[in-house]
BATOR-830695 format. One line per 3 residues: number of its first residue (from 1); their letters; for each residue x negated, y, z negated of N, C-alpha, C. Coordinates in steps of 0.05 Angstrom, whole numbers, always signed. Layout:
// BATOR-830695
NUM	a	X:Y:Z:X:Y:Z:X:Y:Z  ...
***
This chain:
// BATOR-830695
1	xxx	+1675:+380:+419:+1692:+356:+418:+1689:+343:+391  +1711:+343:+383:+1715:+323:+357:+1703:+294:+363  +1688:+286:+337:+1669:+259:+340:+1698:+230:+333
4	xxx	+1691:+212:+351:+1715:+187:+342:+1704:+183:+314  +1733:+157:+309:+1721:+145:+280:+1702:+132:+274  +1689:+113:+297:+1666:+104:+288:+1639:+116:+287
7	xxx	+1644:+139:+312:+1616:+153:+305:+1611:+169:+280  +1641:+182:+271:+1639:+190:+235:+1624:+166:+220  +1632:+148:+224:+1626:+133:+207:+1599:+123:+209
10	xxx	+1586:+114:+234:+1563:+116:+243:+1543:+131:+225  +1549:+160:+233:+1530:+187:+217:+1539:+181:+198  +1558:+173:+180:+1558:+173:+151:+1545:+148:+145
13	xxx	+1538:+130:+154:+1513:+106:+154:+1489:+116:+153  +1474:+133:+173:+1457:+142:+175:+1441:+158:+148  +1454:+168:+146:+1450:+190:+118:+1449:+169:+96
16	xxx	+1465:+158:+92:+1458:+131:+64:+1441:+124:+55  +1422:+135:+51:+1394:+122:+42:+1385:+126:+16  +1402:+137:-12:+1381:+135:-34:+1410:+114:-52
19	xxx	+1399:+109:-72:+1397:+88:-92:+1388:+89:-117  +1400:+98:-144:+1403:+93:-159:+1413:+66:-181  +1376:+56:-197:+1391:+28:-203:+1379:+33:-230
22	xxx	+1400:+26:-246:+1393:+16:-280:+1390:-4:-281  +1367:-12:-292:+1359:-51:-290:+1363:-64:-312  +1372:-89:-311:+1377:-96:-342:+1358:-112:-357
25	xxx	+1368:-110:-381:+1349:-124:-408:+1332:-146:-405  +1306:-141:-409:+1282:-159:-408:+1280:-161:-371  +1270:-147:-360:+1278:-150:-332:+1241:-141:-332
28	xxx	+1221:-159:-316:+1203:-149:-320:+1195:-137:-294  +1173:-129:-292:+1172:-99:-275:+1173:-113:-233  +1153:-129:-243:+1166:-159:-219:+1185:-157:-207
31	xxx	+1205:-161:-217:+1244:-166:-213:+1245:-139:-201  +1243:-119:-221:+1249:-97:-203:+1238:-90:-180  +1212:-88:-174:+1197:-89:-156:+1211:-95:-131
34	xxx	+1223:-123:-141:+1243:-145:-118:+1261:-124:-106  +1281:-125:-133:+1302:-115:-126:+1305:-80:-111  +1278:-67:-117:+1269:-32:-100:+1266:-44:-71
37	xxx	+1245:-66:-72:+1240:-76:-43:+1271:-83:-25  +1283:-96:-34:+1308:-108:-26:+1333:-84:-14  +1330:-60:-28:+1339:-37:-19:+1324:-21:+0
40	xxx	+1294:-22:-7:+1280:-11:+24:+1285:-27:+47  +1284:-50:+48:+1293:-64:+70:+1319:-71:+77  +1343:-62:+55:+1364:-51:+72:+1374:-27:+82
43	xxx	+1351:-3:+88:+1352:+19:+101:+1351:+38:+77  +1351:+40:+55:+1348:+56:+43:+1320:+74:+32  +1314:+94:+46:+1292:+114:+45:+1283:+113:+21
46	xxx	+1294:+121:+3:+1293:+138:-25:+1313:+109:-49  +1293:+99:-63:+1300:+76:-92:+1293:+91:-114  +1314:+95:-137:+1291:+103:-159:+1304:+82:-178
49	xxx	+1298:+71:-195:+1292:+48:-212:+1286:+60:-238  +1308:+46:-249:+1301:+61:-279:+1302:+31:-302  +1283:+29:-321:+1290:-4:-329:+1305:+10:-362
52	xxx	+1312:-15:-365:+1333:-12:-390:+1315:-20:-413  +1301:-16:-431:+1286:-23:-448:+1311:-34:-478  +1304:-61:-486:+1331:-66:-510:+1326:-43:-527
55	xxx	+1298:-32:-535:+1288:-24:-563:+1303:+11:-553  +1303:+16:-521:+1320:+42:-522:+1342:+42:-519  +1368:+23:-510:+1388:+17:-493:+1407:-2:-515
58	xxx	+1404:-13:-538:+1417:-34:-552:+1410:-29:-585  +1412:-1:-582:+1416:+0:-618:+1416:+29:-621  +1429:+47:-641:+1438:+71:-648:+1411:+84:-651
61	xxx	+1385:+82:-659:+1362:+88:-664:+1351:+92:-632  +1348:+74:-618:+1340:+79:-586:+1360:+93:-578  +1388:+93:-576:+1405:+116:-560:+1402:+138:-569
64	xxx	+1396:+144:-587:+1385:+172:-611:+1359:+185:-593  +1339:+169:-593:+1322:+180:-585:+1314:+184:-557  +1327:+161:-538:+1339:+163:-503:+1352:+193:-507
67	xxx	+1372:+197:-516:+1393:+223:-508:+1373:+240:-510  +1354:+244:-532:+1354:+269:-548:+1328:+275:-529  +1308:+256:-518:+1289:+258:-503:+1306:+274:-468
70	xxx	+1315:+261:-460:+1334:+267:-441:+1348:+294:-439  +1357:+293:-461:+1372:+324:-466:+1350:+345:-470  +1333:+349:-477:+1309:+359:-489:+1297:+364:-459
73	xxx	+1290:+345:-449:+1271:+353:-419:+1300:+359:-392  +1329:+362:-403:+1339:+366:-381:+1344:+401:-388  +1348:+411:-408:+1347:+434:-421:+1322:+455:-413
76	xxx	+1299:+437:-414:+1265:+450:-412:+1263:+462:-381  +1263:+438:-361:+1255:+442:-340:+1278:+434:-318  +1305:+416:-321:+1309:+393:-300:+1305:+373:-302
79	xxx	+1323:+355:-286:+1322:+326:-295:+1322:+313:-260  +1297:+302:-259:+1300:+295:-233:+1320:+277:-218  +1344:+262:-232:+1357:+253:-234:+1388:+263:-230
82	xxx	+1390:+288:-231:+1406:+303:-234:+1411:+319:-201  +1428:+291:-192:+1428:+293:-161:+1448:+278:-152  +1460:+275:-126:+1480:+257:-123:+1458:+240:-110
85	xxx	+1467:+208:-108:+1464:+195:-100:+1478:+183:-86  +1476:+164:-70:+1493:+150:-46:+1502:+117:-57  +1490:+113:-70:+1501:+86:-88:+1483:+90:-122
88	xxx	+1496:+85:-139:+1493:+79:-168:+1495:+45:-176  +1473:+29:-180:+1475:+2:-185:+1479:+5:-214  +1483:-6:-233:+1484:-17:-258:+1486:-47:-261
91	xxx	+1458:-58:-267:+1462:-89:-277:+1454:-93:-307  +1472:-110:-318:+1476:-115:-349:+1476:-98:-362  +1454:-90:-383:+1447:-60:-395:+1444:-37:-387
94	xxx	+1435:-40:-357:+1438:-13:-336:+1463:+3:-338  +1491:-12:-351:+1509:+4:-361:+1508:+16:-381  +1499:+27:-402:+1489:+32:-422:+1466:+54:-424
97	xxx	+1455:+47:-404:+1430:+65:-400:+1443:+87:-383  +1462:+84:-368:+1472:+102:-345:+1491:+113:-359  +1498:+107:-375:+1522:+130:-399:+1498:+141:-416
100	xxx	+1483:+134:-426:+1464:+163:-438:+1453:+179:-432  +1446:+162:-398:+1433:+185:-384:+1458:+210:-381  +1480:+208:-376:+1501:+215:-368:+1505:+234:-393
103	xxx	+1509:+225:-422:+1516:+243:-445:+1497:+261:-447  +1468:+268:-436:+1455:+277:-446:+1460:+301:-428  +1478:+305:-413:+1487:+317:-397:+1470:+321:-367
106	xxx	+1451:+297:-364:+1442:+301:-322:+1462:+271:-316  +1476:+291:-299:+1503:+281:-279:+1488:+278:-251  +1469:+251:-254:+1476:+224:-230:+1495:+218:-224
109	xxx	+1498:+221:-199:+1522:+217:-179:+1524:+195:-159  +1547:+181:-148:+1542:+182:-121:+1571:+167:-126  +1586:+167:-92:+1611:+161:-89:+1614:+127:-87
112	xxx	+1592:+110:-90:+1601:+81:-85:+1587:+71:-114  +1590:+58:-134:+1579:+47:-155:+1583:+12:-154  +1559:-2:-166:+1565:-27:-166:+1560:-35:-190
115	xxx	+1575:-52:-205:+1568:-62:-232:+1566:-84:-231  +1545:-95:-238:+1539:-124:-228:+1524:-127:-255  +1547:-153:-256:+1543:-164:-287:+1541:-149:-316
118	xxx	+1566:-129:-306:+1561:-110:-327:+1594:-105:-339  +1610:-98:-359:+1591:-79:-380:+1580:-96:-396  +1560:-78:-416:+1564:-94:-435:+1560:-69:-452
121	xxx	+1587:-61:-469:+1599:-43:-482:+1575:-36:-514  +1591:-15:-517:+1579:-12:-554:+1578:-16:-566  +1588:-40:-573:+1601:-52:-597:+1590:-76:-600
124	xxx	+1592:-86:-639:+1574:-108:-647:+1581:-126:-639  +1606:-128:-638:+1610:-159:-619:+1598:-168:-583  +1595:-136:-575:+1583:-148:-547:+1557:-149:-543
127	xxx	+1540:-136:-562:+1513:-131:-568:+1507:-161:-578  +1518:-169:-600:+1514:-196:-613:+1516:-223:-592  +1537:-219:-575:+1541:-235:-555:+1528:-237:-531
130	xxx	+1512:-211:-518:+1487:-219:-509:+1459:-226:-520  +1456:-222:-554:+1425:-236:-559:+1435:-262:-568  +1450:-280:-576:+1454:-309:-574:+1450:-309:-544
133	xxx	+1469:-301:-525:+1456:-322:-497:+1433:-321:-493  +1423:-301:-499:+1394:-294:-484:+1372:-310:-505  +1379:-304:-528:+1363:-338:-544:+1368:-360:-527
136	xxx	+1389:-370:-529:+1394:-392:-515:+1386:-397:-495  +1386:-375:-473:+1379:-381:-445:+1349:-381:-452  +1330:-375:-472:+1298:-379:-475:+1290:-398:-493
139	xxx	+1312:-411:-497:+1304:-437:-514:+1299:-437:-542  +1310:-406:-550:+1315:-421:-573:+1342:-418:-586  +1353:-439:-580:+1388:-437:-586:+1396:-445:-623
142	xxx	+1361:-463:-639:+1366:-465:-667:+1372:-442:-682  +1360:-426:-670:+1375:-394:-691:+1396:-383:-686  +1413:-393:-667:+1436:-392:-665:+1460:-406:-680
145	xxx	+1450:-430:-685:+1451:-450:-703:+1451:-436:-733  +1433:-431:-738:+1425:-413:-767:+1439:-393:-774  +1458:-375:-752:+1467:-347:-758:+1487:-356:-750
148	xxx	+1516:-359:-761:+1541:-364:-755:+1549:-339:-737  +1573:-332:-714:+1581:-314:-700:+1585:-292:-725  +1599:-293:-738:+1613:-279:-765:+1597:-258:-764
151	xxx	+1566:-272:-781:+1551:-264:-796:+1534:-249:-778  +1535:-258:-749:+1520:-233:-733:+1531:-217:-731  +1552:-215:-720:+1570:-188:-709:+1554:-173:-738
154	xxx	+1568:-177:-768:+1569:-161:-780:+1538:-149:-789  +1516:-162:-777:+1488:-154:-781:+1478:-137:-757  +1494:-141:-734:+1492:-115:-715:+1511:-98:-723
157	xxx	+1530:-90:-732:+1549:-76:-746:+1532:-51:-764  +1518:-70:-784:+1501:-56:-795:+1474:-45:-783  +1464:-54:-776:+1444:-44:-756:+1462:-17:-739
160	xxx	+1485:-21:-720:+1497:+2:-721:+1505:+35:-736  +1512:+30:-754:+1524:+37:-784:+1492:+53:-787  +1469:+41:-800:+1461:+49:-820:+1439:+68:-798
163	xxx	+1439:+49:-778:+1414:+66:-749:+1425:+96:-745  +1454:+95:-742:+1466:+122:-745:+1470:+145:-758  +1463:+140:-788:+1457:+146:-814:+1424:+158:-806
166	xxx	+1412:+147:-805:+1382:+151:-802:+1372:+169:-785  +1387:+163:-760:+1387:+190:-733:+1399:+206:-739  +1410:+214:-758:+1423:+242:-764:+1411:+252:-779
169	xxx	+1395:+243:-808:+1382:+242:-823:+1355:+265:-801  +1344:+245:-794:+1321:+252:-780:+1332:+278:-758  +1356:+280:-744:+1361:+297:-721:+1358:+322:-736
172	xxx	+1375:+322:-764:+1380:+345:-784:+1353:+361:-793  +1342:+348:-803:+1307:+349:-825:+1291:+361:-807  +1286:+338:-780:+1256:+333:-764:+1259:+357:-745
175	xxx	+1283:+355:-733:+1284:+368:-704:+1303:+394:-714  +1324:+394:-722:+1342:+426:-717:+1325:+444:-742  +1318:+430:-764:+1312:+455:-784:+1278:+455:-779
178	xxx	+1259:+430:-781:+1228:+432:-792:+1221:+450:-762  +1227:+436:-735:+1207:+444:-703:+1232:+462:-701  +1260:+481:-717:+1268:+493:-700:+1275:+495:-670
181	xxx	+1287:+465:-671:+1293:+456:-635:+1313:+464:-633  +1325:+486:-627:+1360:+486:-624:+1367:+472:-592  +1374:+443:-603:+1371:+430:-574:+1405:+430:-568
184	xxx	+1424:+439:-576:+1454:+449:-573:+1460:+435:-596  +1491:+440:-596:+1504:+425:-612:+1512:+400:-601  +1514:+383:-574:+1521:+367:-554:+1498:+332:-579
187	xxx	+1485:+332:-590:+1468:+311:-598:+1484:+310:-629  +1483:+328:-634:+1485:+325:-667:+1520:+313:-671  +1537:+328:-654:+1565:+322:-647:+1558:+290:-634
190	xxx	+1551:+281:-621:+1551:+259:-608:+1547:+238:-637  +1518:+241:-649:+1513:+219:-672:+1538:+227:-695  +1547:+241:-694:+1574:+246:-720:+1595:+228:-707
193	xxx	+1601:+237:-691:+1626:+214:-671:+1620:+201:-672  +1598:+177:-664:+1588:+156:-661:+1585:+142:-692  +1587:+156:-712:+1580:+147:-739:+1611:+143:-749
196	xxx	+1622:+163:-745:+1644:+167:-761:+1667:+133:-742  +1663:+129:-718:+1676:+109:-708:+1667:+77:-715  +1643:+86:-722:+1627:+63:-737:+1643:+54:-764
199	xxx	+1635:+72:-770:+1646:+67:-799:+1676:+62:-805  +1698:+75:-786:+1720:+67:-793:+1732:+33:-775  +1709:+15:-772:+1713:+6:-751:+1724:+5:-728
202	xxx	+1724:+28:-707:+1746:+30:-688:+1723:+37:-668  +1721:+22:-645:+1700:+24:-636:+1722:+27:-603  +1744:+34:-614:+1759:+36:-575:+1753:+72:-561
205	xxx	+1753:+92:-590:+1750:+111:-576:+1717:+118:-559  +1698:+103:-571:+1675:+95:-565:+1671:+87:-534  +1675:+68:-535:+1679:+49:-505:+1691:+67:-487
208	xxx	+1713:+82:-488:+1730:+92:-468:+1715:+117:-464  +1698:+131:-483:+1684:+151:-471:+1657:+146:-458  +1652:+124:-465:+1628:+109:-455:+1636:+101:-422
211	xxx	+1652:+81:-421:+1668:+79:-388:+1675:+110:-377  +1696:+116:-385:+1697:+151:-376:+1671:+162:-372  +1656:+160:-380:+1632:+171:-373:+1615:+166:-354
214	xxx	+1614:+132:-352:+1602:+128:-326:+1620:+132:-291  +1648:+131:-304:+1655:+125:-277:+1668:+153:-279  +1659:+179:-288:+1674:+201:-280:+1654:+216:-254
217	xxx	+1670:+228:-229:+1666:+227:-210:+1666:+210:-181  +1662:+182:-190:+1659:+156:-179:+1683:+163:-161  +1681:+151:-133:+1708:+149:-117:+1706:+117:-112
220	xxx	+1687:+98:-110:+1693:+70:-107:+1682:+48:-138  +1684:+42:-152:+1666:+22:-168:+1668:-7:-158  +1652:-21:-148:+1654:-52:-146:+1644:-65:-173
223	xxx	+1658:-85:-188:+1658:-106:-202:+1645:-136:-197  +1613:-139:-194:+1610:-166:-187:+1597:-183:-210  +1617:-196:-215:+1605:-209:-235:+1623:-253:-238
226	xxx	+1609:-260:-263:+1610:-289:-255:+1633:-288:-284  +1654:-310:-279:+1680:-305:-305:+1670:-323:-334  +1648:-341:-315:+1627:-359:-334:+1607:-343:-350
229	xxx	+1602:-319:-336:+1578:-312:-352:+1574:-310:-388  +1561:-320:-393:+1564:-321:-424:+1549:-298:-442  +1537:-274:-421:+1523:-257:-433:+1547:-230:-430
232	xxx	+1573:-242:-421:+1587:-216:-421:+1623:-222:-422  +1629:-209:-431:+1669:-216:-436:+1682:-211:-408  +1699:-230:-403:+1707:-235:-372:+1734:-208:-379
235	xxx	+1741:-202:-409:+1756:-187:-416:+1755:-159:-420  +1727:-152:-429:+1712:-132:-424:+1719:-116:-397  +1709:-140:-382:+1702:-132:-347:+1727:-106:-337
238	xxx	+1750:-131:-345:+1779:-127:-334:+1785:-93:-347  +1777:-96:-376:+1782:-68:-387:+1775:-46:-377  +1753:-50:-366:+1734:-27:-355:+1739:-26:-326
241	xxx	+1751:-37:-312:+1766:-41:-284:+1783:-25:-291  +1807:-23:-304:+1824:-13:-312:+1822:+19:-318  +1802:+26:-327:+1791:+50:-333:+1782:+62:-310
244	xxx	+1767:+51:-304:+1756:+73:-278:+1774:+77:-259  +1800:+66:-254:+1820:+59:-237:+1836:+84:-251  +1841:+86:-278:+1857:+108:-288:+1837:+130:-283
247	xxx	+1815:+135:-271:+1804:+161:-270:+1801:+163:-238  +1824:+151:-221:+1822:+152:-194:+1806:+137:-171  +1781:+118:-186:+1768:+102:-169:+1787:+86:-153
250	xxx	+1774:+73:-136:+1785:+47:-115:+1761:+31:-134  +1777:+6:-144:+1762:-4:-158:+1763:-37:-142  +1744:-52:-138:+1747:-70:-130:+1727:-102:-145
253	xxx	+1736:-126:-141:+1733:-142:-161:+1718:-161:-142  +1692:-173:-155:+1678:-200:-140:+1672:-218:-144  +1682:-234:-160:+1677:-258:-163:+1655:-279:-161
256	xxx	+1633:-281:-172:+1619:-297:-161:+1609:-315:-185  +1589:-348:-171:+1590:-376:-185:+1559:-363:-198  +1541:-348:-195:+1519:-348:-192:+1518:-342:-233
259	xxx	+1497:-333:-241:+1489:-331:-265:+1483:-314:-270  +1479:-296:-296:+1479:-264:-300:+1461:-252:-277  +1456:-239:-267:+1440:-219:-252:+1435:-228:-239
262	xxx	+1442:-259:-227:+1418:-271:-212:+1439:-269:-175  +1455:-243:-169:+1470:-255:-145:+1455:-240:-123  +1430:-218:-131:+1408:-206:-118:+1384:-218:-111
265	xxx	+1387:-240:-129:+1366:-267:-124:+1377:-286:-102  +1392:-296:-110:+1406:-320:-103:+1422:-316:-81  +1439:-284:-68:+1453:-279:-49:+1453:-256:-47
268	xxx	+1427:-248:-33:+1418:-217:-35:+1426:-204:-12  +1442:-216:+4:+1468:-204:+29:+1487:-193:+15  +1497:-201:-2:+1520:-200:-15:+1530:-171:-23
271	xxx	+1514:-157:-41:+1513:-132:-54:+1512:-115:-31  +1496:-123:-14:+1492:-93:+16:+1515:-96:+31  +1528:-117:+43:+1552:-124:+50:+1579:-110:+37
274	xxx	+1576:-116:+9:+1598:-96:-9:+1595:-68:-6  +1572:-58:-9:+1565:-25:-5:+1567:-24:+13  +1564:-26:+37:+1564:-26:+68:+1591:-12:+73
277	xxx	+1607:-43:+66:+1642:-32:+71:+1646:-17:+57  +1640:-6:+31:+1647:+15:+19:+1643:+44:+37  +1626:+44:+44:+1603:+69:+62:+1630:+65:+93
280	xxx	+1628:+49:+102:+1653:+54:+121:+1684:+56:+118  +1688:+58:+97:+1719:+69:+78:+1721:+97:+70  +1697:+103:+72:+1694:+131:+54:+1700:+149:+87
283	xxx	+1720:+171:+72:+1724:+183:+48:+1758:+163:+43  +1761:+157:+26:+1779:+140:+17:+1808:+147:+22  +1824:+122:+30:+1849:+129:+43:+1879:+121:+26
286	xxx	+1866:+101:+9:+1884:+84:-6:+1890:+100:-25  +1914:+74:-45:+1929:+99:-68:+1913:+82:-87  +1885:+84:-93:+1868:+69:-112:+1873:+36:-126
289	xxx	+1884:+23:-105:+1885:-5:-118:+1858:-19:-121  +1871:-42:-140:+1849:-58:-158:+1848:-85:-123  +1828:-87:-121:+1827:-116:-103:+1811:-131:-116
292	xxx	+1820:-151:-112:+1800:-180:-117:+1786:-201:-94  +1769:-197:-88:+1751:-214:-78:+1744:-232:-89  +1736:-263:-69:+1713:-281:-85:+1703:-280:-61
295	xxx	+1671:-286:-69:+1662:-305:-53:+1657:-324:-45  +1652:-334:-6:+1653:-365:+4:+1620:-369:+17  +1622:-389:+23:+1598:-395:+44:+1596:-385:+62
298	xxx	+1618:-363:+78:+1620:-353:+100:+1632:-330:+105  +1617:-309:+76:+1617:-288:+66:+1604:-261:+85  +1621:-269:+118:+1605:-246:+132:+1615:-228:+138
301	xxx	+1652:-217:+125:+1658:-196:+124:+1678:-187:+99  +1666:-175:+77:+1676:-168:+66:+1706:-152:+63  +1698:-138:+78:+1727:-115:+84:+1750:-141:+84
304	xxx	+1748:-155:+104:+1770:-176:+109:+1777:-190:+87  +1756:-200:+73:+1764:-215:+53:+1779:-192:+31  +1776:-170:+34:+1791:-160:+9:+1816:-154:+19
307	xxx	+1817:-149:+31:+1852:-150:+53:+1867:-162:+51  +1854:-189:+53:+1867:-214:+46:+1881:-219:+13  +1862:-209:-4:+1870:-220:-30:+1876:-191:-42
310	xxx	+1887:-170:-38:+1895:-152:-47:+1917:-149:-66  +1913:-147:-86:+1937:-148:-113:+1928:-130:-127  +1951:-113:-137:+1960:-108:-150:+1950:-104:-187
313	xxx	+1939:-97:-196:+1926:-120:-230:+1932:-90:-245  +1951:-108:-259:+1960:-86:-291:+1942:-95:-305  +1920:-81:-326:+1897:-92:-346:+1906:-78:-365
316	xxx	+1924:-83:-385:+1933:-69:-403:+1924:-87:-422  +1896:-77:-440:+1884:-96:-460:+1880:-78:-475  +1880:-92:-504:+1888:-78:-532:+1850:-78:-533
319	xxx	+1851:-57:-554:+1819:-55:-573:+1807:-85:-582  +1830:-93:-591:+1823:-121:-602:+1812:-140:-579  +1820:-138:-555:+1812:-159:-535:+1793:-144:-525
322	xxx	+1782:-125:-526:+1764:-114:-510:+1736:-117:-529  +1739:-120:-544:+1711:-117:-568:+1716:-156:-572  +1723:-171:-564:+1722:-195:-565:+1694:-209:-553
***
């Protein structure tokens, strides 16, 4: 006898138990702790936790040596990582970290993704625009004061630019000719692209392989993020909605008052609630629309609330608004 719909859905509950989470910048081992605990106690067996380090995750010199480490031990032995998973979290930098893991070629999977409080893209203007807040939010907002916007962008620019220069330098010399690492051509092609887009300032083919990359495979991505947040472009967001949506996701939008990262703190129902209904949608029925959600004080069924506010969203944003 064929099983009804809810007992499909039931057993496809049951099975749900691992979790993939990229944690974001300056997140100390504490927080995560929280946030592993917070997934074992919503039924999930199996957490693995990966933290975003700035010195690996936020400059051409750390992505250099993230990939090349990554690529290097997924080549050697396997990459334990290199598995589907049943949800993919990304918070703040966790986007970033989950596209290198991704270029280095171990394809982490899983069919529900949540980006919460994320992206925050490749480029010097979005890099520059999270270390002012994050001064700011630690008190010290005078050096903010001291470095006009201008004059940062174009000192992460350079830091871009010249970090890129240097990892090739070193990929060329250290690793393919002195230790004879023939670690493919997949690293050396990556820092040439990544240089050559630097330099001509065009940082959209960048981004789009960067998004394409995290959300290829993806059948749901949720969007939760705050329009206030000042550590990330409310324009950004939209762009990258837009993208994963052109690569077939059901992409859906959340709205919330809370403050960067903090809606696992502050309303730690919220996120399991969203995955939840995701997990009882699957395998997906819709013709991939964008929904928008917010949330209320009386946030106890998601599904409904997206039903309700279901539109439609053309995100047709230029390079220029997306690197804003």
């Amino acid at each position: 006898t064929s099983l009804s719909k809810k007992q499909r859905q039931n057993s496809l509950l049951e099975k749900r138990k691992s979790a993939l989470i990229f944690g974001w910048f300056q997140a100390s081992p504490k927080e995560l702790s929280f946030v592993k605990k917070l997934y074992k106690n919503n039924g999930y067996d199996e957490v693995v936790v990966v933290p975003s380090a700035i010195r690996d995750v936020s400059r051409p010199w750390g992505w250099y040596q993230t990939h090349l480490r990554r690529h290097i031990e997924h080549r050697a032995y396997g990459h334990p990582l290199q598995r589907e998973f049943d949800v993919i979290h990304c918070m703040s930098g966790g986007f970033l970290n989950f596209y290198l893991l991704r270029i280095a070629g171990i394809n982490a999977s899983a069919p529900v993704m949540l980006m919460d409080s994320t992206p925050i893209l490749p480029t010097p203007r979005a890099l520059a625009r999270f270390s002012r807040s994050f001064l700011k939010a630690k008190g010290y907002g005078f050096f903010i004061q001291l470095l006009p916007w201008p004059m940062h962008v174009i000192l992460v620019w350079l830091n871009f630019f010249f970090g890129a220069i240097f990892a090739q330098l070193v990929h060329f010399f250290f690793v393919e000719t002195r230790r004879k690492k023939n670690v493919g051509p997949s690293v050396m092609e990556w820092l040439q692209r990544f240089r050559t887009n630097i330099a001509k300032l065009n940082f959209q083919p960048l981004i789009a392989e960067t998004a394409d990359t995290v959300f290829a495979g993806a059948k749901t991505a949720h969007f939760l993020y705050s329009k206030s947040d000042p550590f990330i472009s409310a324009n950004e967001v939209q762009w990258c909605m837009s993208r994963a949506l052109a690569l077939g996701c059901d992409v859906y939008e959340h709205q919330v008052q809370y403050p960067h990262v903090a809606t696992v703190f502050k309303k730690p129902k919220l996120p399991f609630a969203i995955i939840e209904n995701s997990f009882q949608s699957l395998p997906s029925t819709n013709n991939h629309e964008t929904t928008s959600t917010r949330e209320d004080d009386n946030n106890n069924d998601i599904q409904q609330q997206q039903q309700q506010n279901t539109a439609s969203t053309s995100h047709s944003i230029s390079a220029t608004a997306t690197q804003r």
